[in-house]
Each structure stands twice: as structure tokens, then as C-alpha cells.
N, C-alpha and C positions, 0 to 999 in steps of 0.2 A: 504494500500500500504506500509506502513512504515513498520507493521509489519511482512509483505513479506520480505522486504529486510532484517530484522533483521535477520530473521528463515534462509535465503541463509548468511550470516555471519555467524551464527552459525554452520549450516551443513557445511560451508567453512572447521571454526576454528576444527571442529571435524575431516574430512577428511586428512586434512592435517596433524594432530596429529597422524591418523592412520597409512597414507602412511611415513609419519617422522621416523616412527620406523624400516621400510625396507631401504627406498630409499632416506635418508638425505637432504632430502629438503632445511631445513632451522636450522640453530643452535640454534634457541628461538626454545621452548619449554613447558612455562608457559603460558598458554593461556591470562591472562591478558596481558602478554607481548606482544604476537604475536597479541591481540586485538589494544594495543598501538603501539609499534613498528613495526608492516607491515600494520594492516587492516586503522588505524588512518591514519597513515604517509603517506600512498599511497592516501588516499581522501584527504590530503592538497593540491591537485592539481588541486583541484576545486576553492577552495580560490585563487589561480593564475589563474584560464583560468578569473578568474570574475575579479580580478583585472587587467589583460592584455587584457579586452578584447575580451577575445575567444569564440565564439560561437560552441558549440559541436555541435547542430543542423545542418545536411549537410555537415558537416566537417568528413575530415578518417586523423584516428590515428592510430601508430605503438608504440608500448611498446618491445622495443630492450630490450634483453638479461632476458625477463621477469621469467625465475625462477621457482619459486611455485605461481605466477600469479600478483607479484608485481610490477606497481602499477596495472596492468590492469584490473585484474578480479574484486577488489575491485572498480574500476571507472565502469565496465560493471555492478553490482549489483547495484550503487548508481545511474546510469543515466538509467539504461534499453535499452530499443529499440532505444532512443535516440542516443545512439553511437555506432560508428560505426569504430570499435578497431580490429587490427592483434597484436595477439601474436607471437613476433620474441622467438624463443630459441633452443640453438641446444644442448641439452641434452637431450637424447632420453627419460630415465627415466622423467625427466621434462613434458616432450609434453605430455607423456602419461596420468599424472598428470590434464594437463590443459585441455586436448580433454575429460578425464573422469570428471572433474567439469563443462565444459561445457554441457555435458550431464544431470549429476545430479541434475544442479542447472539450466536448462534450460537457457543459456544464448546466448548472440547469436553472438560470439568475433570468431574470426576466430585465426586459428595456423599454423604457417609458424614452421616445425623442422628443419631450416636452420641456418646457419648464415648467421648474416646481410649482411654482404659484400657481398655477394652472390645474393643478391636479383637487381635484374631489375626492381621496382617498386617504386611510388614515394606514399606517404601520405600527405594532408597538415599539419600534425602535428607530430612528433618524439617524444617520450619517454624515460627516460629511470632514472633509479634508480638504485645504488651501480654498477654500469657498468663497469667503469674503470677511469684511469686517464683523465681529460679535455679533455688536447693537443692529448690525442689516441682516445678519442672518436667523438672529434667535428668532423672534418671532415666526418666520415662514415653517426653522424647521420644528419648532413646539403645536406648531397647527398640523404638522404633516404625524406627530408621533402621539400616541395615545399612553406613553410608560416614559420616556426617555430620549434624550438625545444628547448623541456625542459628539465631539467637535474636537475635530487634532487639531491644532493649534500651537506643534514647534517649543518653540522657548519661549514663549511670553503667556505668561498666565495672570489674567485681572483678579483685582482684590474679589472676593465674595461668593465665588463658584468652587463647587467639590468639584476634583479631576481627580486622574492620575496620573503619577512623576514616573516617565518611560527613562530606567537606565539602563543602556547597556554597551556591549565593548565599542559597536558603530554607530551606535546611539546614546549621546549621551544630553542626559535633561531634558526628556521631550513631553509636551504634557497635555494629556486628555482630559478636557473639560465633558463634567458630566452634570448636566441638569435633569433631574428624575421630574416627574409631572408630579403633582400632589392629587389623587386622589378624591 
């Protein structure tokens, strides 16, 4: 199994590097880097669901503004069948991207080519990474999540919100902010 997930990492790292050259995905470039800085940094959010918590099993998640598939498609490769993830993005080149790594690498994440605002549907859990400013983004993604929403957010963490502090050898202080819904 492990070696499964690796070989979909790898054909990811490859694909993306291919489509990079037309359709500007992503500004990393070095594969080591895109290994650390998108495929790592987007499973740091597994280390949060486990220290907040969160049960992926039964639970639906939304990854707003996801990109070239960050963090989602790396959390659909790491959990499998287990989760149960929409991919938000409204750049057409993008969608096409994720609906064609969904195929290739068999995965089983669904794609919304919308923006979020737009959407009529709720998740128990929200997403999202390099999105936008806090104050522009809490709002949309607290109306898209009915439990929770998490927001990577790097090294800068504001006064007053629970997160958590991502350390490790290639990442170091990185920190997930988590705002739970009150009930």
C-alpha cells in the first residue's frame, strides 16, 4: 500500500512538471521543492485533524481555491477511499488539471470549477491553503463548513485563533489555524 501511494506522488510530481510548462500551475519547479513545499506541507494536515481531533472517516471536506491540487489531492492519495474531499477552483486550466489527475491516478475527490461563493452546499470541514487574506477569507469558508475550518497559513499566526504549530526537519514553524463552529 505505501508503495502505491508513493508511485501516485511520483506520477503527481511528474505530471505537474509536465502541465507547468504550458499552463503555470505552480512557480516551484524543483521537484525536491515541490516534494517539500506543496506534497509535505499539504499532509501537515493530518498532524492537525489528529491533534484536533478530527475524524476523516464519514466526515466531507472542501479544499477552496485548490490550484494544482493543494492540499487536496495530496490528502486524497494519503487517506484513499477514506475521504471524502471536493475540489473548489475556478481556473478552468486548473480543473482540467485536477479532473485529469483524478483520472490518472485513480482517485476518487470530486471538482467543483466554481467559485466558492457561488456554491449552495455545506461540508463538515473547509480547506484551504495560500487563499487569501484571514478577514477575506473566514467568512466564505465558515459558511461553506458546518464543524470546522482550517486554514494553513505558513508562519504568521494572528492573536486569538486555536491552530497548530507544524514542526519539522523541512518544515519548520508552520501553523494551522483552526476555527471549530460553535454548535
Amino acid at each position: 500500500m505505501r508503495e502505491e501511494k508513493l508511485e501516485k506522488f511520483s506520477i503527481y510530481l511528474e505530471q505537474l512538471r509536465r502541465w507547468n510548462k504550458v499552463h503555470n500551475l505552480t512557480a516551484i519547479e524543483d521537484p525536491k521543492e515541490i516534494a517539500i513545499r506543496h506534497f509535505l506541507d499539504s499532509l501537515t494536515l493530518t498532524l492537525c485533524f489528529k491533534e484536533k481531533k478530527v475524524k476523516v472517516e464519514g466526515k466531507t471536506f472542501c479544499d477552496v481555491g485548490s490550484g494544482a491540487g493543494f492540499p487536496g489531492v495530496p490528502l486524497s492519495i494519503y487517506y484513499g477511499e477514506t475521504l471524502d474531499i471536493t475540489l473548489i477552483e475556478s481556473v478552468s486550466k486548473k480543473c482540467a488539471f485536477l479532473e485529469f489527475l483524478k483520472a490518472h491516478l485513480d482517485l476518487n475527490y470530486k471538482v467543483f470549477c466554481k467559485r466558492a461563493e457561488s456554491l449552495n452546499q455545506q461540508f463538515d470541514y473547509a480547506l484551504c491553503r495560500a487563499l487569501g487574506k484571514l478577514e477575506d477569507i473566514k467568512p466564505m469558508l465558515l459558511t461553506l463548513a458546518k464543524e470546522g475550518v482550517f486554514i494553513m497559513k505558513g508562519r504568521d499566526i494572528p492573536e486569538g485563533y486555536d491552530y497548530c504549530r507544524i514542526t519539522l526537519r523541512d518544515i519548520k514553524d508552520s501553523y494551522i489555524i483552526f476555527i471549530p463552529k460553535i454548535k
